[in-house]
C-alpha positions in Angstrom: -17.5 -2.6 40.4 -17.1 -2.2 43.9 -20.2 -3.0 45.8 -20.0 0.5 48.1 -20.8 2.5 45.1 -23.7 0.7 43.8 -25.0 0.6 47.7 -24.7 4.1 48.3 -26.5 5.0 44.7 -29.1 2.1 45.9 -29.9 3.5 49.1 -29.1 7.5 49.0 -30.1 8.9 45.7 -33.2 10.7 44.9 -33.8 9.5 41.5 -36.3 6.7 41.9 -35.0 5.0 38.4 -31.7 5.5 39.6 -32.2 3.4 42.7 -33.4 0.6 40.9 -30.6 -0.4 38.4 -28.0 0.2 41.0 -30.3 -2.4 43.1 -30.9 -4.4 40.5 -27.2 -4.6 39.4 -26.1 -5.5 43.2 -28.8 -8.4 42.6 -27.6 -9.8 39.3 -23.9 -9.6 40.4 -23.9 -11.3 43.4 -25.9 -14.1 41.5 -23.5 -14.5 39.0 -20.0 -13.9 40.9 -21.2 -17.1 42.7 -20.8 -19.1 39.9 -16.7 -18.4 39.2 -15.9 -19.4 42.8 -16.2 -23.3 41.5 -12.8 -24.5 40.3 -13.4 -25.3 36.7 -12.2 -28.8 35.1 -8.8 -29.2 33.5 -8.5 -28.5 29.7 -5.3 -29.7 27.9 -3.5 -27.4 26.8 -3.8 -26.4 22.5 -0.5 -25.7 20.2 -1.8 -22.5 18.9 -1.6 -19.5 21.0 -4.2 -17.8 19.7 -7.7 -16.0 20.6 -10.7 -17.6 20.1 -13.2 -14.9 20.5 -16.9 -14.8 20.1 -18.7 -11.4 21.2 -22.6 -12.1 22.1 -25.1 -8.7 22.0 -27.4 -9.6 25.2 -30.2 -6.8 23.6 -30.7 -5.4 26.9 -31.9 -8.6 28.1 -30.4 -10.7 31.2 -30.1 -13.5 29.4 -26.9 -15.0 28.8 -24.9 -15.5 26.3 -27.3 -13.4 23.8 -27.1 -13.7 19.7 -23.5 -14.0 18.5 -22.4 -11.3 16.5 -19.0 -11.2 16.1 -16.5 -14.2 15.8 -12.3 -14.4 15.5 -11.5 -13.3 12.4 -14.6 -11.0 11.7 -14.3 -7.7 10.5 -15.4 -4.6 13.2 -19.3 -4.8 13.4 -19.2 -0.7 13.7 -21.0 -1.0 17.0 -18.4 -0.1 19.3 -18.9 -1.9 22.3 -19.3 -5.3 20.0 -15.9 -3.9 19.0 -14.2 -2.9 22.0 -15.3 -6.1 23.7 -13.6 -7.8 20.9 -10.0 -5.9 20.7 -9.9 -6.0 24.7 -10.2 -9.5 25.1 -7.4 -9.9 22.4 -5.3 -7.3 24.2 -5.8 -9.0 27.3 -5.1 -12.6 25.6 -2.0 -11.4 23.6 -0.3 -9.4 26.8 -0.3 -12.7 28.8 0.7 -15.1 25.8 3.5 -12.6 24.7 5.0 -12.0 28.4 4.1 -15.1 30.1 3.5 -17.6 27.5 0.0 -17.9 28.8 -2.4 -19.6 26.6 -5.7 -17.9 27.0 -7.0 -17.8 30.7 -6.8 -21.6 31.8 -3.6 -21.7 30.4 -4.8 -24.4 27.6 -6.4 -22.5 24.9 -9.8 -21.4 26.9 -12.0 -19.6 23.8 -13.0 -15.8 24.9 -16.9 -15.7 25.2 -18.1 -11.9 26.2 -21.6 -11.0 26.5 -22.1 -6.9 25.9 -25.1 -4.6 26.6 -26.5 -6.8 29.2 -29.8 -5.9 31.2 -31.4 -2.7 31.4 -28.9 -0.3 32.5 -27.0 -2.4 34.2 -23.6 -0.9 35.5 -21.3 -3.3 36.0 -19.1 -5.9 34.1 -17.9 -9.2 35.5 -16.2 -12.6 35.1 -18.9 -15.1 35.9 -16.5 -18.4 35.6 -17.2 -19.1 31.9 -17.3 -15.9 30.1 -17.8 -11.9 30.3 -21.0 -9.5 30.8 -20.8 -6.0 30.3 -23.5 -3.6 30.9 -23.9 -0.2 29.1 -24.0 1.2 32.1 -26.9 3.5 33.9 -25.7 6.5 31.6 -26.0 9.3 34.9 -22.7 7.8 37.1 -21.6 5.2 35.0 -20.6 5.2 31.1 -20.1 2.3 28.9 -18.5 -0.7 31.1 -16.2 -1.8 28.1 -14.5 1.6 27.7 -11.9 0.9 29.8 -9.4 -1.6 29.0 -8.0 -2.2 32.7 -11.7 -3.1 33.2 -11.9 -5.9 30.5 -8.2 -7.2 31.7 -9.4 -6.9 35.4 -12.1 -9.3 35.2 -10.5 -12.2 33.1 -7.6 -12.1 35.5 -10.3 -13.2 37.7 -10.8 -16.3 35.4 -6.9 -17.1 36.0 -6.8 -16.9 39.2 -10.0 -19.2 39.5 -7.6 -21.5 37.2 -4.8 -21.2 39.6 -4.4 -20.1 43.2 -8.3 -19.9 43.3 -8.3 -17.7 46.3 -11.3 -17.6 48.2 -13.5 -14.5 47.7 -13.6 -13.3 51.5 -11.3 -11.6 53.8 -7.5 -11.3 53.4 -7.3 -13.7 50.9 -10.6 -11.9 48.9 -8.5 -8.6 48.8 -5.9 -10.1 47.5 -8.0 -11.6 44.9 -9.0 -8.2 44.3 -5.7 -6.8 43.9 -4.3 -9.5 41.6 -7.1 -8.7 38.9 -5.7 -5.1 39.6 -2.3 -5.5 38.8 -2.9 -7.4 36.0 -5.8 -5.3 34.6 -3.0 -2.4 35.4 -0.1 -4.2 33.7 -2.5 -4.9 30.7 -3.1 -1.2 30.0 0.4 -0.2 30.7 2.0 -2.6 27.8 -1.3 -1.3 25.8 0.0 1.9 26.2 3.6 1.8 26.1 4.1 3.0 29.3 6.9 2.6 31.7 6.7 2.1 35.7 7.0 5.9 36.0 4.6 6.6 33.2 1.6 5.0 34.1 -1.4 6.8 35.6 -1.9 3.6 38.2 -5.9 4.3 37.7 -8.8 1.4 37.7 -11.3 2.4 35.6 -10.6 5.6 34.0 -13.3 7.1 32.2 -16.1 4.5 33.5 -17.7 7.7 35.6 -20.3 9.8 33.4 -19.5 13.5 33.2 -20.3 15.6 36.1 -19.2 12.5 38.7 -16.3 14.3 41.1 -14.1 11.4 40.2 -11.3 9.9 38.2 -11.7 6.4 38.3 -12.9 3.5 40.4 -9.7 2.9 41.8 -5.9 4.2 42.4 -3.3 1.9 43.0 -1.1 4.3 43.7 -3.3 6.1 46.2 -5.8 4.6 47.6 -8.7 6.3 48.8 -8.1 9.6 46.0 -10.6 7.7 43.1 -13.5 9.9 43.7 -15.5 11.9 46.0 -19.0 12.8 44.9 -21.6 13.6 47.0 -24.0 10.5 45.3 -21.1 8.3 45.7 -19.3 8.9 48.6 -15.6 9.4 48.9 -13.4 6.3 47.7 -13.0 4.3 51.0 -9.9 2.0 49.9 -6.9 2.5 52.5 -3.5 2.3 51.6 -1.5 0.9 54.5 -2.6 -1.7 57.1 -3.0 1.2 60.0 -6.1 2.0 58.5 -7.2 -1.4 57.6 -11.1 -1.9 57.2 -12.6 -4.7 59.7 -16.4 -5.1 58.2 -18.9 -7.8 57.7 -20.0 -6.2 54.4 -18.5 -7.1 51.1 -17.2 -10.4 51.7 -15.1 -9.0 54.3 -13.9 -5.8 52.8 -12.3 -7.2 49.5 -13.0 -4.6 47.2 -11.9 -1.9 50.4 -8.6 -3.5 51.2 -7.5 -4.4 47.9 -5.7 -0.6 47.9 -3.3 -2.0 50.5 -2.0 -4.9 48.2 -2.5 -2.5 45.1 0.0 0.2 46.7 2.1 -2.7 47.4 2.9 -3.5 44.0 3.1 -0.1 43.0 5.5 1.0 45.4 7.6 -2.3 44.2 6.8 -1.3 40.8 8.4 2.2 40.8 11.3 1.4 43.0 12.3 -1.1 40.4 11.5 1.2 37.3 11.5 0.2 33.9 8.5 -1.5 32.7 6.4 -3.0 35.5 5.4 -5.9 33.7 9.0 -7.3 33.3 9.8 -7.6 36.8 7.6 -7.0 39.3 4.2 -8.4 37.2 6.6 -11.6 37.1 7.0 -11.8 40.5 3.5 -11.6 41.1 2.7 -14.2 38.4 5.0 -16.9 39.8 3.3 -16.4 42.7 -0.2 -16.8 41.9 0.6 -19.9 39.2 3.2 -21.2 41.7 1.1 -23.3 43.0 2.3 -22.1 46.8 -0.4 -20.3 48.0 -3.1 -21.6 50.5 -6.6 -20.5 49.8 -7.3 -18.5 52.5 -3.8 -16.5 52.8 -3.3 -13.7 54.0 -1.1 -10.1 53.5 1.6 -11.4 55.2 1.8 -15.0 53.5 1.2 -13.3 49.9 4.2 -10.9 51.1 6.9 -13.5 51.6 5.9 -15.5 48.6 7.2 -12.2 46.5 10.0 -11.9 48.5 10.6 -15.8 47.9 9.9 -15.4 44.2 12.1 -12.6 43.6 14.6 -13.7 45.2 14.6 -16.9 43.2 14.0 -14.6 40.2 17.0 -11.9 40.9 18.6 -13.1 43.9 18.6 -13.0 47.6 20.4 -9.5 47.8 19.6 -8.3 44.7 17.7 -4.9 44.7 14.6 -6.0 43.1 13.8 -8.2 46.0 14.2 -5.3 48.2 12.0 -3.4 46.4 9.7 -5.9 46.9 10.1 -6.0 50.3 10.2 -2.1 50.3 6.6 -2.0 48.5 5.4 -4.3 51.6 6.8 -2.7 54.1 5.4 0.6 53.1 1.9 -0.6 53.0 2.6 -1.6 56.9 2.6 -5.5 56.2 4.9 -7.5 57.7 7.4 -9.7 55.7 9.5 -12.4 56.7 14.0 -11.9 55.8 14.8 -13.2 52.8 17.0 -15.7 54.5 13.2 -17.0 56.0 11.0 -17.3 53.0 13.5 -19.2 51.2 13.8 -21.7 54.1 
């Protein structure tokens, strides 16, 4: 959940209750984000690709993990977050073991712990290094926070990067954190789906915001600043190309704001290469973060020629998937070193 939205409910709305869980969920967030930003110890890595999922029900306390009430291998609990919780993490799991040959999100087996209807209204969902918190949401702007499966994927994509690249969480290199946990949580739905490059609705989010909120979703990848517009909101503040890049204190240094920039990026790539986005271009962007190439702290620019390098080591120096690559860069307004000059 970008922090923007819950600061503009926080500060601007005129329901006193209202106020209060979006504070309240700003609070408990920030707490608990803190936590995934230590690089976790190594596990070796299991023989069986296969999910290990337990799904916690939190009661509407903030108390974590909560009473276990559903384990791999159970049958559906017929509450349907318990149940959602549980078929998104195994989505998630299965789409990066079956295209990747990723063993859970460390790579090595790492069992799926979630944690649903979390706090009192709370309207957010998160990654908090070991596991994953959903709230039920405030129920007036926000719905159900594991209705969305982008949302689910989103989050535990920010357990692998944690487990690899481990980009810091401020800045450039923040955004791109951002985006990453996009794509994915993107590519996720897509194969969920059966949707093509072409097909795909390139939403974050999409039906997280409660009926009567002038909005879509939290997020478009494929435009950038079009999610929403609603007058307890705000309008979606996420540009799409570096001339309108945001330069602010707030947010860690923008992350959640310039993530569209990185987003259109890939998508741009995405749909110039066609086909289905995770088979290409998702690969690309998965050598890159598990490559093992990236500094911390990079920026736009680095990230950029590390695609360009993997691709071309992927498809080959002139072969158009690395120009479409470089295409979806250079659209966003990044700049990107020759081919010839990321590959040395």
């Amino acid at each position: 959940m970008p922090p923007h939205m819950l600061e503009r409910l926080a500060r601007d709305t005129a329901d006193p209750v209202l106020s209060a869980r979006a504070r309240r969920t700003m609070a408990l967030t920030s707490a608990h984000q803190a936590a995934r930003l230590v690089p976790p110890p190594a596990r070796s890595p299991e023989e069986d690709f296969v999910p290990k999922r337990t799904i916690h029900d939190a009661q509407g306390r903030e108390t974590l993990p909560g009473r276990a009430v559903r384990k791999e291998g159970d049958p559906a609990t017929g509450d349907k977050t318990v149940d959602r919780s549980y078929d998104w993490l195994g989505a998630t799991f299965d789409f990066f073991e079956e295209v990747y040959r990723r063993d859970s999100i460390d790579g090595a087996g790492l069992p799926l712990i979630s944690t649903v209807h979390y706090g009192d209204g709370y309207a957010n969902a998160f990654w908090n290094g070991e596991q994953m918190v959903y709230g039920d949401g405030d129920g007036v702007i926000f719905t159900d926070f594991t209705i969305p499966l982008d949302v689910t994927g989103h989050e535990l994509v920010h357990g692998i990067t944690q487990h690899t690249a481990n980009l810091e969480y401020y800045g450039q290199a923040g955004a791109l954190n951002e985006s990453v946990s996009d794509v994915f949580g993107s590519l996720v739905k897509q194969r969920h789906n059966g949707q093509g490059a072409g097909e795909a609705d390139w939403l974050i989010g999409v039906g997280l915001l409660a009926e009567g909120v002038d909005g879509v979703a939290l997020r478009s990848m494929k435009e950038p600043g079009t999610a929403y517009d609603d007058p307890r909101l705000g309008k979606d503040p996420q540009p799409g190309h570096m001339d309108d890049y945001v330069e602010t204190y707030r947010d860690n240094g923008g992350v959640h704001i310039n993530s569209g920039i990185p987003n259109r990026a890939f998508y741009l790539a995405a749909t110039a290469i066609g086909g289905n986005a995770w088979e290409k271009a998702g690969l690309v962007w998965y050598d890159v973060l598990t490559g093992g190439a990236l500094a911390v702290d990079v920026d736009f620019a680095g990230f950029a020629t590390e695609t360009v390098r993997a691709a071309a080591r992927r498809f080959g120096a002139e072969a158009a998937e690395t120009e479409a690559v470089r295409g979806g860069w250079s659209g966003v307004g990044v700049s990107v070193a020759s081919t010839a000059e990321a590959l040395g």
